[in-house]
C-alpha positions as CSV (number, residue, x, y, z in Angstrom):
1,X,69.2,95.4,129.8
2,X,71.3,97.8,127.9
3,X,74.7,98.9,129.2
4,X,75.5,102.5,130.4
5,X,76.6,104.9,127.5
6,X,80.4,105.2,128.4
7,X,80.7,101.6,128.1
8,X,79.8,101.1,124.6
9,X,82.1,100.8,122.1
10,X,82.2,104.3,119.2
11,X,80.9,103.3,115.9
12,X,83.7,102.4,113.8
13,X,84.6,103.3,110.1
14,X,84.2,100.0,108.6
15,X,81.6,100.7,105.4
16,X,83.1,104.1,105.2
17,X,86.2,103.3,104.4
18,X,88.6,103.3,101.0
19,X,89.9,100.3,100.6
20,X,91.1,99.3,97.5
21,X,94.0,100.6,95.0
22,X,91.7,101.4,92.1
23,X,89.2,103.6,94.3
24,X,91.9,105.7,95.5
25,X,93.5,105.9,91.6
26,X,90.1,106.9,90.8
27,X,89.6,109.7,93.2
28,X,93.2,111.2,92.3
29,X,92.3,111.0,88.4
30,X,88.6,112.9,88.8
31,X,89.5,115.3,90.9
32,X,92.1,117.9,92.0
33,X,94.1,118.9,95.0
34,X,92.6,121.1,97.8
35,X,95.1,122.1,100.8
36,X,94.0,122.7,104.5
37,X,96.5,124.2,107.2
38,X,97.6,120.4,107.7
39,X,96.7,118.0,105.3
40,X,95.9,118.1,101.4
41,X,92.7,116.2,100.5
42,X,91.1,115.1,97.3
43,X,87.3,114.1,97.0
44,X,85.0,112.9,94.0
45,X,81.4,111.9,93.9
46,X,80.9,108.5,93.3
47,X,79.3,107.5,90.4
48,X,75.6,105.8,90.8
49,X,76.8,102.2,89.2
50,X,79.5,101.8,91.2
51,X,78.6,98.8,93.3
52,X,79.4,99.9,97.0
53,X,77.5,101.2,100.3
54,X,76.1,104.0,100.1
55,X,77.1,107.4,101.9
56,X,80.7,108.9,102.3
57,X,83.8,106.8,102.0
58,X,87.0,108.0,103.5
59,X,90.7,106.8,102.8
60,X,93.9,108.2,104.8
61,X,97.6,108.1,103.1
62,X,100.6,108.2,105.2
63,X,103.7,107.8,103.5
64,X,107.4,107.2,104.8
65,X,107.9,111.2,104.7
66,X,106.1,111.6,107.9
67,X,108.6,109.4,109.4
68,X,108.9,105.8,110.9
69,X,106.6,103.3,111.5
70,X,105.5,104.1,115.0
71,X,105.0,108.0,113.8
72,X,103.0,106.9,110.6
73,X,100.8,104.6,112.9
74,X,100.0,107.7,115.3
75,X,99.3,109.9,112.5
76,X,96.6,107.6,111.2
77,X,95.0,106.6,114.5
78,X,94.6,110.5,115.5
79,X,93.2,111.1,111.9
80,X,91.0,108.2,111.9
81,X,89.1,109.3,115.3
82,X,89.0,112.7,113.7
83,X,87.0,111.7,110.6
84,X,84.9,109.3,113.2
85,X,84.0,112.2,115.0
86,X,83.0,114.2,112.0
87,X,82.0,111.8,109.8
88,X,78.5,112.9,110.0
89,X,79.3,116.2,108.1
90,X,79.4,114.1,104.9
91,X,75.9,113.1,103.3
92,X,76.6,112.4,99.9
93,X,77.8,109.7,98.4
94,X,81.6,110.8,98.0
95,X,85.5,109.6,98.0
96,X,87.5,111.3,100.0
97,X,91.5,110.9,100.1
98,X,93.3,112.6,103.2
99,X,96.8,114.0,103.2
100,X,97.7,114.6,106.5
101,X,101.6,116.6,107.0
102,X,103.8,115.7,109.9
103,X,102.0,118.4,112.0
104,X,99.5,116.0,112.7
105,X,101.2,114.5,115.3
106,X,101.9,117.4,117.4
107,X,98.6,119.1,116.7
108,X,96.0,119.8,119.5
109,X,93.5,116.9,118.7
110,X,90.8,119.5,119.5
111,X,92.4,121.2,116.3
112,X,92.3,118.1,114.5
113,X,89.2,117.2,114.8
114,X,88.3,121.2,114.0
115,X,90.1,120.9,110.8
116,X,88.7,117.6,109.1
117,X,85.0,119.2,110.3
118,X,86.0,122.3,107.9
119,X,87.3,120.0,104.9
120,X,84.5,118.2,105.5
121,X,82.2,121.0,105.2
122,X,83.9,122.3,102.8
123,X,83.8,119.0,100.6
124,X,79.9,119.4,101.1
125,X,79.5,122.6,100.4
126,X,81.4,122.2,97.1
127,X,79.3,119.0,96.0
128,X,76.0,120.5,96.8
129,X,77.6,123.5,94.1
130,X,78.9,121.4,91.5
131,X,75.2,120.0,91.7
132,X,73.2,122.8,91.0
133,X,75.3,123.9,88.1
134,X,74.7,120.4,86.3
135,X,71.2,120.7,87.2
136,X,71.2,124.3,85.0
């Protein structure tokens, strides 16, 4: 018997996730940086032999300019449910590096979650370009 819908746990990040050093070197060495109303992002395809899941991988930065501990934490846990909620926008297999600014934390979430949908698209859209002009 499966359990009503509001009682199941979201699906989490896990496999799309950045997690080591050198992936995030290598996605601020191969690409350049693009700027949203709240956060600065940087993405690269990933090459075919790299050994790692397939689909989208997202990382999150948060450094001690956005303030203490407690306000680093909340900045990451609102940005993490944002790119869970939008995750799906992604199809290729891409790095992604998000720079949120302290505005995150008073931001409407609904906002938010708007505004990692756009780079998301945006990221896409971009891709899907880049594509078709090495296909020419």
């Amino acid at each position: 018997m499966q359990e009503p819908a509001s009682d199941r746990t979201p699906p989490t990040l896990s496999g799309a996730r950045l997690t080591r050093h050198a992936d995030y070197q290598r996605v601020y060495q191969q690409s350049r940086k693009h700027f949203s109303a709240s956060m600065t992002y940087f993405f690269t395809p990933r090459a075919e032999d790299l050994p790692v899941v397939n689909g989208p991988r997202v990382g999150l930065t948060a450094g001690r300019v956005l303030g203490k501990a407690v306000e680093r934490n909340r900045i990451k846990r609102r940005m993490r449910e944002a790119v869970r909620h939008n995750l799906g926008c992604l199809q290729s297999n891409v790095d992604v590096v998000l720079h949120p600014r302290k505005s995150v934390l008073e931001m409407d979430f609904s906002r938010l979650e708007g505004e990692v949908g756009r780079v998301f698209v945006t990221v896409e859209a971009s891709l899907k370009k880049d594509g078709q002009k090495a296909d020419v």
